[in-house]
N, CA, C and O of each residue as an XYZ file, in Angstrom:
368
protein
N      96.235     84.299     87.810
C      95.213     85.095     88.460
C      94.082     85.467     87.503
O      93.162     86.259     87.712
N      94.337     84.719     86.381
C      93.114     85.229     85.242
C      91.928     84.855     85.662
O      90.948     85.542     85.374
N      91.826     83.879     86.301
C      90.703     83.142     86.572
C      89.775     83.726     88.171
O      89.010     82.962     88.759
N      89.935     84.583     88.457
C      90.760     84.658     90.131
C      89.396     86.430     90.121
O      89.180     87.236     89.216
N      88.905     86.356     91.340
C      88.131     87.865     91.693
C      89.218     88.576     92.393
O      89.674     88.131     93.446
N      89.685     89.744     91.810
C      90.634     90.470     92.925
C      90.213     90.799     94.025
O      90.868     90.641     95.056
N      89.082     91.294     93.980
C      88.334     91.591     95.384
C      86.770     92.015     94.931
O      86.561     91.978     93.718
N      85.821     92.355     95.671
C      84.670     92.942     95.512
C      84.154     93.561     97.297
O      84.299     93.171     98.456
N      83.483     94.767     96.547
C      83.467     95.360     97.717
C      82.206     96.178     98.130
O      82.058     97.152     97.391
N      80.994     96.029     99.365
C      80.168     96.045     99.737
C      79.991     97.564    100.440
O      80.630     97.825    101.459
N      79.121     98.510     99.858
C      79.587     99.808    100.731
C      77.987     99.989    100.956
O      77.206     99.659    100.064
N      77.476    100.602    102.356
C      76.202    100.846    103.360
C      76.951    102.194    103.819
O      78.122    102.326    104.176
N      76.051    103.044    103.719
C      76.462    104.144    104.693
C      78.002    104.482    104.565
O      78.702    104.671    103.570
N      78.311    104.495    106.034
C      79.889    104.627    106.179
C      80.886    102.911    106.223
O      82.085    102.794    106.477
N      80.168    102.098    105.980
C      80.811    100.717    106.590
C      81.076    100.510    105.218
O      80.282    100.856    104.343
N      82.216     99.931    104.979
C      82.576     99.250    103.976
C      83.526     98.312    104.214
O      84.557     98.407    104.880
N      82.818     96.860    103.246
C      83.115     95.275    103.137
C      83.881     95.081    102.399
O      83.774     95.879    101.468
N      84.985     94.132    102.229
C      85.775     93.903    101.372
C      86.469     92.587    101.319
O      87.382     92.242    102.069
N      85.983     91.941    100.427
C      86.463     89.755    100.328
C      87.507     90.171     99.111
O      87.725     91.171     98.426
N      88.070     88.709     99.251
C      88.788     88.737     98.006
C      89.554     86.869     98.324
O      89.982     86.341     99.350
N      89.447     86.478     97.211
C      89.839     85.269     96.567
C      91.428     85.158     96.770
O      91.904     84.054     96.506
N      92.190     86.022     97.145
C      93.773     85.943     96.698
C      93.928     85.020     97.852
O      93.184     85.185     98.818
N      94.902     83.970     97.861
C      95.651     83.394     98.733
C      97.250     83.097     98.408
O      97.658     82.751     97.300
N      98.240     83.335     99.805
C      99.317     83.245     99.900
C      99.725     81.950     99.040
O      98.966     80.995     98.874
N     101.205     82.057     98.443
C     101.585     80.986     97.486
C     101.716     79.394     98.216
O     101.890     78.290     97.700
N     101.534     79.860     99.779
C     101.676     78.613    100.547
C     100.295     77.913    100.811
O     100.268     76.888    101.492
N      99.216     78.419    100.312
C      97.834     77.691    100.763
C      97.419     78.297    101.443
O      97.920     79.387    101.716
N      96.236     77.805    102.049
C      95.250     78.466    103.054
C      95.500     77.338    104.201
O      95.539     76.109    104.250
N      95.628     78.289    104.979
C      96.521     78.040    106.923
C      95.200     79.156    107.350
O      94.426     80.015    106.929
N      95.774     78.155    108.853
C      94.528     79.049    110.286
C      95.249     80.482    110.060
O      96.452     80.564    110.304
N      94.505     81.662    109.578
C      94.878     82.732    109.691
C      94.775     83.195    108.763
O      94.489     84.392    108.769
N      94.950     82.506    107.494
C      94.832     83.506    106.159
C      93.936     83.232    105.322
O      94.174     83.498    104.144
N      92.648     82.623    105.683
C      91.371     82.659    105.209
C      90.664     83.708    104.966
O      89.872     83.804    104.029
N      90.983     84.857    106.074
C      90.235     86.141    105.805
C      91.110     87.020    106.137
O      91.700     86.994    107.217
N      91.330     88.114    105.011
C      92.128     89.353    105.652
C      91.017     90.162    105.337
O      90.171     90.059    104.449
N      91.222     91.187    106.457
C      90.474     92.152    106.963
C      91.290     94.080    106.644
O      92.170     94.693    107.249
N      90.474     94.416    105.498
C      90.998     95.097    105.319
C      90.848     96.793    105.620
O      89.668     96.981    105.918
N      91.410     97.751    105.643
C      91.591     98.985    106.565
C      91.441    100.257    105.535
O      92.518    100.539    105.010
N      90.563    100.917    105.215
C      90.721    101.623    104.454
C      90.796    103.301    104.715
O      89.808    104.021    104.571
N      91.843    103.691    105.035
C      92.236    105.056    105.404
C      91.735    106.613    104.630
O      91.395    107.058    103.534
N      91.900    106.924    105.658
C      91.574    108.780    105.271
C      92.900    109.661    104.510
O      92.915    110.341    103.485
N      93.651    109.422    105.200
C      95.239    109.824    104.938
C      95.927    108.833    104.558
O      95.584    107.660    104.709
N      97.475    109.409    103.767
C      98.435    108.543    103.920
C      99.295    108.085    105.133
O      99.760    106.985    105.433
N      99.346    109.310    105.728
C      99.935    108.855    107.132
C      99.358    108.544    108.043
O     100.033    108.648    109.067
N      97.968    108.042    108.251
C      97.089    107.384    109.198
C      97.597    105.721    108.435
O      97.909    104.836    109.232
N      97.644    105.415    106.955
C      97.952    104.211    106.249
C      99.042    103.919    107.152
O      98.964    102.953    107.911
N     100.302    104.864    107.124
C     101.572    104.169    107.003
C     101.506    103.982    109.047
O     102.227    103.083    109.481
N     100.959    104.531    109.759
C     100.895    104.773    111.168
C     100.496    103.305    111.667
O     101.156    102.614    112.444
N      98.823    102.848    110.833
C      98.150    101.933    110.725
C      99.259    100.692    110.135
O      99.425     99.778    110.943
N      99.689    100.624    109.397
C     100.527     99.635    108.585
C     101.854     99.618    109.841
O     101.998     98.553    110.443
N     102.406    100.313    110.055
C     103.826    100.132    111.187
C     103.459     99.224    112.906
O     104.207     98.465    113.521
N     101.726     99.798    113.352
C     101.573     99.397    114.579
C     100.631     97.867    114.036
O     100.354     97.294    115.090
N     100.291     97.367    113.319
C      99.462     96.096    112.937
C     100.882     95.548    112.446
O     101.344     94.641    113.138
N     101.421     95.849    111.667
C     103.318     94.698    111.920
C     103.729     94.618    112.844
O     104.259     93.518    112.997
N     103.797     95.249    113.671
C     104.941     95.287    115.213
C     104.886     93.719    115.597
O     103.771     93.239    115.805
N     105.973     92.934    115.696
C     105.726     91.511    115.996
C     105.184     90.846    115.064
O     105.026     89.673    115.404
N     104.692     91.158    113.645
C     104.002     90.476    112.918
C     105.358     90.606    111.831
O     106.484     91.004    112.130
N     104.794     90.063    110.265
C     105.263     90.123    109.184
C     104.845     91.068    108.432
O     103.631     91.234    108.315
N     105.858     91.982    107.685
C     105.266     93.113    106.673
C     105.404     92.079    105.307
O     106.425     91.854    104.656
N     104.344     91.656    105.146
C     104.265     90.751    103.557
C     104.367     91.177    102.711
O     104.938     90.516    101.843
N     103.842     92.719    102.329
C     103.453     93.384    101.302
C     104.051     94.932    101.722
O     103.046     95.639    101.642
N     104.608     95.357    101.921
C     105.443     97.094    101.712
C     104.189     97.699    101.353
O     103.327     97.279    100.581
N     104.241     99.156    102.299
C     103.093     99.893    101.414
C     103.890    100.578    100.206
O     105.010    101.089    100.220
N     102.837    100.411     98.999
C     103.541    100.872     97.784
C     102.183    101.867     96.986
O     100.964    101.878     97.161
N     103.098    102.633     96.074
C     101.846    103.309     95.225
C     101.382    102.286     94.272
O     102.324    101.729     93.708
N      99.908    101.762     93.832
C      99.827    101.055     93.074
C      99.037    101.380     91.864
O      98.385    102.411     91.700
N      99.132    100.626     91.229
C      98.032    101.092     89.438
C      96.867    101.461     89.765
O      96.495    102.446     89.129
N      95.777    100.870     90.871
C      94.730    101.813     91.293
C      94.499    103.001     91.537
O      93.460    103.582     91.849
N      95.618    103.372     91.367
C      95.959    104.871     92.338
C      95.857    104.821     94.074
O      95.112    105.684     94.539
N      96.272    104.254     94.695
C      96.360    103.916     96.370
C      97.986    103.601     96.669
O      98.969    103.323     95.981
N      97.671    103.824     98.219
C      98.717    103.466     98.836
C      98.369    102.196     99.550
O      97.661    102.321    100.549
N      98.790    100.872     99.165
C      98.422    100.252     99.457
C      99.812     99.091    100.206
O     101.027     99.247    100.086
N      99.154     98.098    100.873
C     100.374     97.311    101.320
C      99.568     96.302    102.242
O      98.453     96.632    102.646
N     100.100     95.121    102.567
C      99.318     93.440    103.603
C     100.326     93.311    104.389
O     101.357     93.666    103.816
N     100.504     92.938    105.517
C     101.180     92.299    106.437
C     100.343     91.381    107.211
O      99.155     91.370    106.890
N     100.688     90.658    108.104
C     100.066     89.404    109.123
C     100.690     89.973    110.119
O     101.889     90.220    110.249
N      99.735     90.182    110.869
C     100.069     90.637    112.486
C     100.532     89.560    113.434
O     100.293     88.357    113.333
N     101.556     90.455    114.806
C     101.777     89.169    115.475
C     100.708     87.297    115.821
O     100.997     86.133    116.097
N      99.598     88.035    115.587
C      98.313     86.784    115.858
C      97.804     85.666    115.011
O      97.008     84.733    115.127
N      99.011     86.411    113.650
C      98.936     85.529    112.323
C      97.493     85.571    111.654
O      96.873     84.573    111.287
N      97.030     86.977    111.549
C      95.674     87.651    111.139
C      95.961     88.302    109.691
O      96.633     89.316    109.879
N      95.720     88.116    108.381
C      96.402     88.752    107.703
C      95.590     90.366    107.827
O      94.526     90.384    108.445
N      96.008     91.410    107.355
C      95.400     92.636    107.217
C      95.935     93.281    105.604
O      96.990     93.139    104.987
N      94.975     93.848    105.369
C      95.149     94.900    103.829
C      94.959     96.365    104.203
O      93.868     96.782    104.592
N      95.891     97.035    104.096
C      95.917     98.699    104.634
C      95.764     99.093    103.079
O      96.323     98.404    102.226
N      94.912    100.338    102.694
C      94.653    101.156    101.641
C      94.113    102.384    101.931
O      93.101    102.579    102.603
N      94.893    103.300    101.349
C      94.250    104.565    100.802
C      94.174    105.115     99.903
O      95.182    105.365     99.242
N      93.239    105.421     99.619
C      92.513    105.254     97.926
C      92.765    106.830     97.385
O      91.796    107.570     97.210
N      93.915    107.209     97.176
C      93.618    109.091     96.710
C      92.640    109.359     95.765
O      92.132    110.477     95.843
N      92.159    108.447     94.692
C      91.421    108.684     93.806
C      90.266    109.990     94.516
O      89.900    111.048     94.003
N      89.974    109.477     95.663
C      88.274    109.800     96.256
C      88.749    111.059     97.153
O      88.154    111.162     98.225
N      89.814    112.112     96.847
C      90.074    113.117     97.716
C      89.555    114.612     97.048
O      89.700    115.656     97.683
C-alpha cells in the first residue's frame, strides 16, 4: 500500500466527497469500483447506519476504533454496493 492514496477528500459547505484507490484483494468487480462513504454525527447513528446497510449484505470490515481516531468499518450491501461508515471523534 506504499504506493497506494488512502483516500482524499473534497469538503463545500456541508457536502463532503470522498475517493480512494483501495481495492478488495479479489480485483475490481461490478460493484466495487466505488464505495460511497457515510460520515456520521454520532457513534450510534455509525453503528445504526453500519447494521441496516449490512442487512442481507456482507459486513467486510467490523466497525472498529482506528489510528485516525474514528469509528470506522466497510461492508457491501445486499446490491453488492460497497459502503465506508465513519465517525470521526477528532471534530467533537
Amino acid at each position: 500500500m506504499a504506493n497506494k492514496i488512502l483516500h482524499a477528500v473534497l469538503i463545500a459547505n456541508d457536502i463532503v466527497i470522498m475517493g480512494s484507490d483501495m481495492v478488495h484483494e479479489g480485483g475490481l468487480v461490478s460493484g466495487n469500483t466505488v464505495s460511497l462513504m457515510l460520515n456520521c454525527d454520532t457513534a450510534a447513528e455509525t453503528q445504526k447506519l453500519y447494521q441496516k446497510l449490512s442487512y442481507g449484505g456482507k459486513a467486510t470490515h467490523p466497525l472498529q476504533e482506528t489510528f485516525w481516531g474514528a469509528l470506522f468499518g466497510n461492508l457491501e450491501d445486499r446490491f453488492g454496493n460497497n459502503w465506508l461508515i465513519n465517525y470521526d471523534k477528532r471534530y467533537i
